[in-house]
Structure formats: structure tokens, C-alpha cells
C-alpha beads as a LAMMPS data file, in Angstrom:
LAMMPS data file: protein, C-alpha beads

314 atoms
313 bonds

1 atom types
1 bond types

-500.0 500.0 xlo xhi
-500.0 500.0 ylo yhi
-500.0 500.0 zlo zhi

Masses

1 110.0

Atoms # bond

1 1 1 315.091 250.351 -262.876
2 1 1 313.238 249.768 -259.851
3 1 1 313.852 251.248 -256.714
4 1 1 315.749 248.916 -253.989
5 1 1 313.544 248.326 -250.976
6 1 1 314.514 249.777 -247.768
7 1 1 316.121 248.523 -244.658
8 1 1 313.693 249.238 -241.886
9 1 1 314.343 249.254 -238.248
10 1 1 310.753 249.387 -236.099
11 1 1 310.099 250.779 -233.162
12 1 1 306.519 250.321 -231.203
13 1 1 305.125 248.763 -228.527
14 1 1 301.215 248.276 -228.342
15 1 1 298.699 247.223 -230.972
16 1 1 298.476 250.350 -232.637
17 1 1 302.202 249.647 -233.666
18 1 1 301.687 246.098 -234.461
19 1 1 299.493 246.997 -237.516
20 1 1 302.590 249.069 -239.135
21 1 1 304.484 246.367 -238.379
22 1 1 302.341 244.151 -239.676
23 1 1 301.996 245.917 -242.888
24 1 1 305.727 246.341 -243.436
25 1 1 306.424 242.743 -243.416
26 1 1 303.412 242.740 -246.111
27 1 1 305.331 244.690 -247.784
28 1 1 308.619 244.332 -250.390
29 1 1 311.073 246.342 -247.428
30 1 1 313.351 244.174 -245.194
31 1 1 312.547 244.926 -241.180
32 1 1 316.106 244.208 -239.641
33 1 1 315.572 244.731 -236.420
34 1 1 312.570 245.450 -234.051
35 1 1 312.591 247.682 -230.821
36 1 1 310.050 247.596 -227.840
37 1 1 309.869 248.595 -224.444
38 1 1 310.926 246.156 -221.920
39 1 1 308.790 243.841 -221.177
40 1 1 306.282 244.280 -218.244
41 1 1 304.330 242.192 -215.394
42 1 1 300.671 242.931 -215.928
43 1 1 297.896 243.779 -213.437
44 1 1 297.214 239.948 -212.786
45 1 1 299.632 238.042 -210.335
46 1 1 302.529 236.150 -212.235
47 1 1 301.638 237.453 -215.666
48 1 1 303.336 239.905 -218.066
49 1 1 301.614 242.568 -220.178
50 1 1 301.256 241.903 -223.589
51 1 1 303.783 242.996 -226.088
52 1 1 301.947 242.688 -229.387
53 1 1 305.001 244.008 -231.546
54 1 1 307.351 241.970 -229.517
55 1 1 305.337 238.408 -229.810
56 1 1 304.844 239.554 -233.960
57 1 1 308.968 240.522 -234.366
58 1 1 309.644 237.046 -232.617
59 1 1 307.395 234.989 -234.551
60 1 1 308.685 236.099 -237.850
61 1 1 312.423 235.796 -236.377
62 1 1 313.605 239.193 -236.234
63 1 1 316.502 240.314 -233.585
64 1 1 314.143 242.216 -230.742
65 1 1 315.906 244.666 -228.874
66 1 1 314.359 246.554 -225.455
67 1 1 316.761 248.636 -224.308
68 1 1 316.061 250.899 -221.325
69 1 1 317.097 254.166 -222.573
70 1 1 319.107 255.100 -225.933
71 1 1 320.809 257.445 -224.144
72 1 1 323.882 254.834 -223.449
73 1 1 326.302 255.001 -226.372
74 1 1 326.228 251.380 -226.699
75 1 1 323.116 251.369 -227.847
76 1 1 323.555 254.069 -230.188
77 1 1 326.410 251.877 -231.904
78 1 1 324.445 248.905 -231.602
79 1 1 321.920 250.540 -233.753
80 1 1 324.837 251.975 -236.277
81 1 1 326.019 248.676 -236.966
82 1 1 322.345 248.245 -237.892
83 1 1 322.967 250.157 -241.069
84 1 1 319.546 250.911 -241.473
85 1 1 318.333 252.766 -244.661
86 1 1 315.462 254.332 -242.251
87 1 1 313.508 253.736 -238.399
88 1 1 310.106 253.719 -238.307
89 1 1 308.506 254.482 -235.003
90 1 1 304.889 254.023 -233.744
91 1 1 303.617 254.558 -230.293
92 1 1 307.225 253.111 -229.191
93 1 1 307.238 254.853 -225.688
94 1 1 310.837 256.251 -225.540
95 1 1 312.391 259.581 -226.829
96 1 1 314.849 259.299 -229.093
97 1 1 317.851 261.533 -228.511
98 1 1 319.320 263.593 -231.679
99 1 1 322.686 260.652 -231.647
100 1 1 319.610 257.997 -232.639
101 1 1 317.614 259.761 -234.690
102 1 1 320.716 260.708 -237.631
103 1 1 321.797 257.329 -237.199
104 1 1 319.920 255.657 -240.147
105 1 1 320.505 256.750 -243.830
106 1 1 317.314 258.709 -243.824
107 1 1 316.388 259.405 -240.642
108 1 1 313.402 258.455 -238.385
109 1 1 309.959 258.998 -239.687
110 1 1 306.880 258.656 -236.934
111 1 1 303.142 257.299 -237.458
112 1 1 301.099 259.857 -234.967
113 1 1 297.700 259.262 -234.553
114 1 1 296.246 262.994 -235.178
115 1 1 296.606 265.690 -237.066
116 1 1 299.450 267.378 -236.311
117 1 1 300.119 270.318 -235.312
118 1 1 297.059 269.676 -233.603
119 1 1 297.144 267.010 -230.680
120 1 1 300.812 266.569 -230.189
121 1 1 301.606 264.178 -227.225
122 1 1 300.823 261.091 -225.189
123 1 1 297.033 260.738 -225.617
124 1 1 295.738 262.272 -229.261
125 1 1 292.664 259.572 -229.491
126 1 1 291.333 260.522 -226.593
127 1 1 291.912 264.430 -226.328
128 1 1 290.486 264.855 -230.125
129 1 1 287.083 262.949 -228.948
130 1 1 286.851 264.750 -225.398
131 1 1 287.382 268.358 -227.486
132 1 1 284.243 267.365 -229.340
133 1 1 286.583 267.392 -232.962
134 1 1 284.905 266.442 -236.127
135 1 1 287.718 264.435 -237.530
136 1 1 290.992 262.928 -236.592
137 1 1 293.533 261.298 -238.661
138 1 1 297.095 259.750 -239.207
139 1 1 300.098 262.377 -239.840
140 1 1 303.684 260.239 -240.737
141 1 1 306.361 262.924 -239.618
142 1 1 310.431 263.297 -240.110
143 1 1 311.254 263.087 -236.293
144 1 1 313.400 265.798 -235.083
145 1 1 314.518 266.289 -231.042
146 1 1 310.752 268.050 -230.170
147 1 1 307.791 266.282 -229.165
148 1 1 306.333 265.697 -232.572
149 1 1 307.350 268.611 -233.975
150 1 1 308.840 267.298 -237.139
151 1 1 308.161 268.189 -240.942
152 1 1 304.900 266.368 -242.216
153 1 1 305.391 263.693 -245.076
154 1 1 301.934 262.410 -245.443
155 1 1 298.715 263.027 -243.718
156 1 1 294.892 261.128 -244.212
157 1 1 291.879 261.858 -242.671
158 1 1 289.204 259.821 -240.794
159 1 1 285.627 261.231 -239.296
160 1 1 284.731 260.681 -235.880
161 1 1 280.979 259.747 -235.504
162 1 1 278.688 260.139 -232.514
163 1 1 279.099 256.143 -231.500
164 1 1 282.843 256.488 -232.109
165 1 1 284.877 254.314 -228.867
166 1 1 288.768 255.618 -228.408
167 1 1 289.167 251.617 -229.159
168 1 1 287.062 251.724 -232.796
169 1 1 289.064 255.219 -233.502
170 1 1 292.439 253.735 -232.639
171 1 1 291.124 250.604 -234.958
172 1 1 290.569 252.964 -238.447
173 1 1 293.958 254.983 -237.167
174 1 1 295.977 251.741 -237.117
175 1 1 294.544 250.517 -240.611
176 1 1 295.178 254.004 -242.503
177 1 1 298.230 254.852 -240.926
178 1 1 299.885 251.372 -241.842
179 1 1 298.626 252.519 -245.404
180 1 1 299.874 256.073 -245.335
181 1 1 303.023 254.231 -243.855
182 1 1 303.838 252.356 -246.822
183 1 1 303.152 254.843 -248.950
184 1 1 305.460 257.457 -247.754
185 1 1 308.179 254.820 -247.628
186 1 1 307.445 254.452 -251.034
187 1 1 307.972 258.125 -252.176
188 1 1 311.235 257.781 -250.006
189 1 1 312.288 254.970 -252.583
190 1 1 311.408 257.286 -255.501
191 1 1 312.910 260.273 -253.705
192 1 1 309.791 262.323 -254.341
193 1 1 308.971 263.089 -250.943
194 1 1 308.193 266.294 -249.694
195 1 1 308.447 267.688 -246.314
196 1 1 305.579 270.523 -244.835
197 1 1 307.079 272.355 -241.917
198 1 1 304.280 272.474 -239.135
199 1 1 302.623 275.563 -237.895
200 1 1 303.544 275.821 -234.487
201 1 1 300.466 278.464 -233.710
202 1 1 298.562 275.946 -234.674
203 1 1 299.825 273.156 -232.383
204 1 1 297.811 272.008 -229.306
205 1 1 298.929 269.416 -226.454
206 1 1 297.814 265.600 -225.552
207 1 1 298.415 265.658 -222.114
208 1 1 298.898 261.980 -220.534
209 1 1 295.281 260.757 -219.220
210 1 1 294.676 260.973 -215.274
211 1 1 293.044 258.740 -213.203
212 1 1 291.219 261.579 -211.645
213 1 1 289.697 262.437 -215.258
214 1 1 287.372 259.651 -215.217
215 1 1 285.313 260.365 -211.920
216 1 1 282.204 261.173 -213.008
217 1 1 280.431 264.106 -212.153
218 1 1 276.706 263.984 -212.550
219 1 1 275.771 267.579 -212.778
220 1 1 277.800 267.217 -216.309
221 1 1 275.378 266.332 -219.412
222 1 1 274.673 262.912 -220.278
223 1 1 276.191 264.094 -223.526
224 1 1 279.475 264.914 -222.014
225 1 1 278.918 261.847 -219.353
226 1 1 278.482 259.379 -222.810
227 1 1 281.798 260.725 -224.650
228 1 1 283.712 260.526 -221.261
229 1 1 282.854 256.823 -221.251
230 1 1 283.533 256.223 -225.105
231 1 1 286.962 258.412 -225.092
232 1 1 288.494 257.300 -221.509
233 1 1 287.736 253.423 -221.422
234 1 1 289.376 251.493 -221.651
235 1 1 292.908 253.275 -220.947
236 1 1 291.210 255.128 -217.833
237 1 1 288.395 253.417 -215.769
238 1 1 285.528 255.828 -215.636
239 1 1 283.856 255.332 -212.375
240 1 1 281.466 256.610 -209.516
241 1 1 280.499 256.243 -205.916
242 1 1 277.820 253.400 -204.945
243 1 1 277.867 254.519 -201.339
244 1 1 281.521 253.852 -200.316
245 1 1 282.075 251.363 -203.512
246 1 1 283.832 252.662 -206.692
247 1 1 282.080 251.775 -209.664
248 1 1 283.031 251.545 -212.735
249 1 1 280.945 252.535 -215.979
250 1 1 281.577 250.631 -219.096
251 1 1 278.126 251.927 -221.377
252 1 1 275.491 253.381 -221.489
253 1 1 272.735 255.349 -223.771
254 1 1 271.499 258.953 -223.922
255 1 1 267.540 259.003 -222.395
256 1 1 265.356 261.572 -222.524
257 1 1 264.544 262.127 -218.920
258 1 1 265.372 264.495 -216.284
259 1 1 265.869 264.460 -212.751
260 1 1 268.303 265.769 -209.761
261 1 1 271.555 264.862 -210.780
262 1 1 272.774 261.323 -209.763
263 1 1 269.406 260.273 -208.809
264 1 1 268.133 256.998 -210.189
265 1 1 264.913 257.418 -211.682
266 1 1 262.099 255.056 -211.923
267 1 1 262.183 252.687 -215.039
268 1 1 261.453 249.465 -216.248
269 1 1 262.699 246.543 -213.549
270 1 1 265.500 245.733 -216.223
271 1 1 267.374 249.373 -216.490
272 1 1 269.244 251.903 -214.406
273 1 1 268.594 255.002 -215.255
274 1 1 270.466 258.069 -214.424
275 1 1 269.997 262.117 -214.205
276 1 1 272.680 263.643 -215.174
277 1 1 272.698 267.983 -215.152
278 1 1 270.870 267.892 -218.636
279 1 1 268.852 264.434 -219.728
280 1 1 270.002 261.514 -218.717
281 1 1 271.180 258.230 -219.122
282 1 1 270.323 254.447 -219.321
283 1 1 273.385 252.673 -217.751
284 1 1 273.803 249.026 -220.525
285 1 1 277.394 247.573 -217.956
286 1 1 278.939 248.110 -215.158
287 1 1 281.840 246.191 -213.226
288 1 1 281.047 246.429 -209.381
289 1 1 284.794 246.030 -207.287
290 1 1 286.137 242.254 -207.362
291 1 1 283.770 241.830 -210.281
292 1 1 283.596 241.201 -214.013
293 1 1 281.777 243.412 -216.617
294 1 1 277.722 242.649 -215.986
295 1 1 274.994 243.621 -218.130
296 1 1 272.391 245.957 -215.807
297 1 1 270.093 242.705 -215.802
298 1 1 272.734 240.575 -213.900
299 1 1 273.638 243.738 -211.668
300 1 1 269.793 244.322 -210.392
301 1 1 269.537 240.761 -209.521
302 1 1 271.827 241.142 -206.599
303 1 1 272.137 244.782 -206.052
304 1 1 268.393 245.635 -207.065
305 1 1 268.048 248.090 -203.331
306 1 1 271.068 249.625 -203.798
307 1 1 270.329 250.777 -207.441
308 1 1 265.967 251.715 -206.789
309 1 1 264.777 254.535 -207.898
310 1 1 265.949 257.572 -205.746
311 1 1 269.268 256.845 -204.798
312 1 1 271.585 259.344 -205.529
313 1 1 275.136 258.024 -207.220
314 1 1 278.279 260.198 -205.579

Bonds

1 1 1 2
2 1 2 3
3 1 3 4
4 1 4 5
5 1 5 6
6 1 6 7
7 1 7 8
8 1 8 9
9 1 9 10
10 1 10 11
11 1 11 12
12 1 12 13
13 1 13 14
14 1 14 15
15 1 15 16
16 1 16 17
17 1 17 18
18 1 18 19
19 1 19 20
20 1 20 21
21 1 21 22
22 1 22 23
23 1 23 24
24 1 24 25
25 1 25 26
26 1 26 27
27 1 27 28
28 1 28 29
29 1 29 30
30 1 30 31
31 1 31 32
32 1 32 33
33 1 33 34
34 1 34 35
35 1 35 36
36 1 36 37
37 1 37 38
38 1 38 39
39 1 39 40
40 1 40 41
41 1 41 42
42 1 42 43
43 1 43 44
44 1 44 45
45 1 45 46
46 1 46 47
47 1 47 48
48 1 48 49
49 1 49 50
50 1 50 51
51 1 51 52
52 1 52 53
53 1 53 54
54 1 54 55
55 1 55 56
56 1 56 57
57 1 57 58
58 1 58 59
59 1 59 60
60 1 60 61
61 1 61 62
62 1 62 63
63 1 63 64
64 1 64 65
65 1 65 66
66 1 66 67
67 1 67 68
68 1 68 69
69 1 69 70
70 1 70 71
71 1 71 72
72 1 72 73
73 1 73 74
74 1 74 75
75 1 75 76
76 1 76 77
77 1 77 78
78 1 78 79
79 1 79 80
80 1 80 81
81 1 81 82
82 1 82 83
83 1 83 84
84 1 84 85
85 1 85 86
86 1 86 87
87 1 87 88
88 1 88 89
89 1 89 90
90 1 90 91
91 1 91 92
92 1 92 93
93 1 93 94
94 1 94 95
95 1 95 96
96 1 96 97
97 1 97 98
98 1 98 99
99 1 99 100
100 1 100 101
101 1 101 102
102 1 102 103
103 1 103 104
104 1 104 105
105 1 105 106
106 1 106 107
107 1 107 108
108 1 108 109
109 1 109 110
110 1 110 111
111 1 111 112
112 1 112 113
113 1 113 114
114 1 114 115
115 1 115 116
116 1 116 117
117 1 117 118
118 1 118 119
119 1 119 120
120 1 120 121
121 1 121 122
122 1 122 123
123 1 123 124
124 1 124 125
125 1 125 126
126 1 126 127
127 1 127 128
128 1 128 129
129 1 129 130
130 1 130 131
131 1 131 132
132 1 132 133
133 1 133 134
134 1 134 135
135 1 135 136
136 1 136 137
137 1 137 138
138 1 138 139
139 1 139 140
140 1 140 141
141 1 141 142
142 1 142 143
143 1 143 144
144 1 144 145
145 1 145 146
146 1 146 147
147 1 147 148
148 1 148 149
149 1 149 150
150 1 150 151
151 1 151 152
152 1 152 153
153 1 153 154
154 1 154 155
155 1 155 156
156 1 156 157
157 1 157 158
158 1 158 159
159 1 159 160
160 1 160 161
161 1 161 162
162 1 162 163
163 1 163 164
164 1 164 165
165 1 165 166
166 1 166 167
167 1 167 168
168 1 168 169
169 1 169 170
170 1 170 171
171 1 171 172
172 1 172 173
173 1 173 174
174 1 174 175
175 1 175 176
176 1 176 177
177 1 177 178
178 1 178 179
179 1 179 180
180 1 180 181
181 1 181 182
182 1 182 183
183 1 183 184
184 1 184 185
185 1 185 186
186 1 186 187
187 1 187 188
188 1 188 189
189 1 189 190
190 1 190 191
191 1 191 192
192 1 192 193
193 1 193 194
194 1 194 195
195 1 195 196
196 1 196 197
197 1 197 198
198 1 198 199
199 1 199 200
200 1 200 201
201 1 201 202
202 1 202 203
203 1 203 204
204 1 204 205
205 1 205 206
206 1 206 207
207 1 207 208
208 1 208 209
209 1 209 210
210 1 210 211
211 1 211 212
212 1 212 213
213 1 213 214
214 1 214 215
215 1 215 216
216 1 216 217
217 1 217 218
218 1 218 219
219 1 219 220
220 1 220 221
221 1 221 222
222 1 222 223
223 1 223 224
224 1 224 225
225 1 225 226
226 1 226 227
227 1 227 228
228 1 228 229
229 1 229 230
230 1 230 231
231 1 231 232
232 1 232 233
233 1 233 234
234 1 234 235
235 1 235 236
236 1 236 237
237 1 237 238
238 1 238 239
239 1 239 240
240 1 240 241
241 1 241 242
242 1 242 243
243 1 243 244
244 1 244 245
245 1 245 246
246 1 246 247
247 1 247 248
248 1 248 249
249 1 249 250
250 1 250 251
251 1 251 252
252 1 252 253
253 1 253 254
254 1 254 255
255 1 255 256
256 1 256 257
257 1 257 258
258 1 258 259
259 1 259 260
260 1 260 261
261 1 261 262
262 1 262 263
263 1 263 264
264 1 264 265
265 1 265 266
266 1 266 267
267 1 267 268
268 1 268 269
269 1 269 270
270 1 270 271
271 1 271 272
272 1 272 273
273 1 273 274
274 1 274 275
275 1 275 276
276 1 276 277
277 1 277 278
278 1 278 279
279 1 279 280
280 1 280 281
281 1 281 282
282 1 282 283
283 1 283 284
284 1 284 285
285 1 285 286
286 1 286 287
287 1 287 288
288 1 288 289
289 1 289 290
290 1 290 291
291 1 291 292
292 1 292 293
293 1 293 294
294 1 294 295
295 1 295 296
296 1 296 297
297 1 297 298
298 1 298 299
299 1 299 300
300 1 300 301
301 1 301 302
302 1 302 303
303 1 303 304
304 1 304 305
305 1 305 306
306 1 306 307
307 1 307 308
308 1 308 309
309 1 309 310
310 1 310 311
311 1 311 312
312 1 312 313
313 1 313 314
């Protein structure tokens, strides 16, 4: 006899949660209810954030629920009366208190993006690329009261290459942990899941990203100056001085020159390139304040003085 699909509550917020979400409405299970943080205004005057699980729960007319803690105990019955087989959460935002997560039949199960016990926390993605690791992956975890310090259900690896972005990582995360999602769910159904208790010896900390951690600082490599740019951006601007501008640094390339670092060096009357404490690099966009991204073509053609060869970048 085959087994009965499960009655899912989801919790997530950006896009990384979307594509679970997505998948479990592929899927045979019944999603009865969807929760996401409240919704937010976003940087632009008179416009909200975007709420990518939100907009998907709502256009597929499932109940939506953004509570502002799930601390209050009517929100811990209003998720009882739920009677939810299981909760799936991704990247949802909130900690769930011990009341929530024994509500639901089988408890809450969590989609982390690394893996654990390495890179618990807030910012995995980008603290796996900045540590220089060679691989990164998707490990669904039993949620218990720590911070993601659960028994492992299912884990599945991904590489990360030398042109890997946080955005392309968080892209092959989002695709095989919706897989690895489904699947687990699936040995839940055939009750042949098995739980690995995590090493905590073994564990190391995502700390949230700082503004601060995206200043750059020349006398760095243009190695380390590259991954800073492909780990940090978009989630933290990575940015330096133009005299008393901030400047922001969307891409560049690795060069083989050398120089004093920060100084421009002379190249062809189409490219900025920069020393940096060992080689340096060719800058390929920036975004100058009150601006929108520009290619270093369009940024020469009104700042061409500013960015000769010989300036030195703060």
C-alpha cells in the first residue's frame, strides 16, 4: 500500500526558500499553510521588499501567515490546529521555540545551505567561499532548540569553482536542496529515515555579514580582492574611496601586473586597472554614488581624470 503523502507546513522567506517551496507543490504532499516574515518596505521610496515565498503561497491559494514572533501562545495553537504531519523550514528568519517545533506529528526538519557541522549560522554561502573551501553543499536537519544543531537526515554535495558568485552558489544550493528535500520527506513516508548526530568539534560559525567587511583594502591580493567581490555582492556592497566618494565594485578580473597598492596603472584607454598587494586587477563595473551599474567604458567617459593612471584608490 502506498504511503499517504504528508501534510506540510512551510516556512521561508527569500528565493532560496521559494525553490523548496516550489518543489513541494511539484510534488504528491499537501502544503497547508505557508509562513514568512512580515512583509517589508524596500530601499526604494513607497515600495515593499519582495517576498518570493509569500507572492508563490498566494498565487497557489494557500493561508499565509507572518507572525512576529512564535513566542505568543496564540500562535503556537494557531499552528496546532494546523495538524500538520511535519514543518519544513528554509531560510525563514525566525527561531522557533521548543512549544513550535513538537507541534507537528514529526517535527520540524530544516534545508541549510552547508555542510553542517561546518558553517552553522546566518551567512554559510558566503563564509564557505571567503574560507577558500573546496565544496559546499545542502544538509536537511531534525531542528532541535540550538542554532542548527540538529541530527542530519540527508546531506549532498556541490563544488565551488574559481568563477563561483555567492548568487550562482546559492542557485545550485536551492536546486539540490529542493531535491534532497523531497527525498528525505520521502524516507519519512517510508519510515526509513535515519538520523546522524553532528559532531560538535567539528562545528564552525556563519557569523551575520558586516557592512564594514566589504571595504576594500588594497594591500590584500587581487586573489583575495576577486573572492571578496564574488562572495559579498550582492548581500554586502563591496566598495572603496574615489577621493571622498564611496565606490562600489561589482567585477572585475585577475591581471598580471604589479604596482603600489591602489594605484591605477597605465592601460589601454578602455580599462581600469588596479595594484593590489600581490598582482592586480582589471576593474569590468562599478556603480559611482546616485548611479547605476556602468561598464568601465561608460565610467572613463565622464570620470576619465579621476581614474588616470597614478591615482591611488583609498
Amino acid at each position: 500500500m502506498p504511503a499517504s503523502p504528508l501534510k506540510i507546513v512551510f516556512a521561508g522567506t527569500p528565493d532560496f526558500a521559494a525553490s523548496s517551496l516550489q518543489a513541494l507543490l511539484n510534488s504528491e504532499h499537501e502544503v497547508i499553510a505557508v509562513y514568512t516574515q512580515p512583509d517589508k518596505k524596500g530601499k526604494r521610496k513607497n515600495q515593499m521588499a519582495p517576498r518570493p515565498v509569500k507572492d508563490l503561497a498566494v498565487e497557489h491559494n494557500i493561508p499565509v501567515f507572518q507572525p512576529t514572533t512564535l513566542k505568543a501562545e496564540e500562535e503556537q495553537l494557531a499552528l496546532t490546529n494546523l495538524k500538520a504531519d511535519i514543518m519544513v523550514v528554509v531560510a525563514y528568519g525566525m527561531l522557533l521555540p521548543k512549544a513550535i517545533l513538537e507541534t507537528p506529528r514529526l517535527g520540524c526538519i530544516n534545508v541549510h545551505g552547508s555542510l553542517l557541522p561546518r558553517w552553522r549560522g546566518a551567512a554559510p554561502v558566503e563564509r564557505s567561499m571567503l574560507a577558500g573551501d573546496a565544496e559546499t553543499g545542502v544538509t536537511i536537519m531534525q531542528m532541535d532548540e540550538g542554532l542548527d544543531t540538529g541530527d542530519m537526515l540527508y546531506k549532498v554535495t556541490t563544488p565551488i569553482e574559481n568563477n563561483d558568485t555567492a548568487a550562482s552558489v546559492f542557485d545550485r544550493l536551492a536546486t539540490i536542496g529542493s531535491e534532497a528535500l523531497v527525498d528525505t520527506l520521502k524516507q519519512f513516508q517510508q519510515e526509513t529515515v535515519s538520523a546522524e548526530p553532528q559532531d560538535d568539534n567539528l562545528a564552525t560559525y556563519a557569523k551575520k555579514l558586516q557592512k564594514t567587511e566589504g571595504v576594500i583594502d588594497w594591500s590584500a591580493s587581487a586573489t583575495d580582492i576577486d573572492l571578496k567581490i564574488r562572495a559579498l555582492s550582492p548581500r554586502v556592497a563591496v566598495t572603496f574611496k574615489l577621493g571622498e566618494e564611496v565606490v562600489k565594485l561589482l567585477g572585475c578580473e585577475l591581471v598580471e601586473q604589479n604596482g603600489n597598492p591602489g594605484e591605477i596603472l597605465p592601460s589601454d584607454k578602455k580599462s581600469i586597472v588596479v595594484a593590489c598587494g600581490k598582482g592586480a586587477i582589471k576593474i569590468k563595473q562599478l556603480q559611482l554614488p546616485g548611479k547605476k551599474p556602468m561598464d568601465t567604458a561608460a565610467v572613463l567617459n565622464s570620470k576619465r581624470e579621476q581614474f588616470s593612471a597614478g591615482v591611488v584608490l583609498g
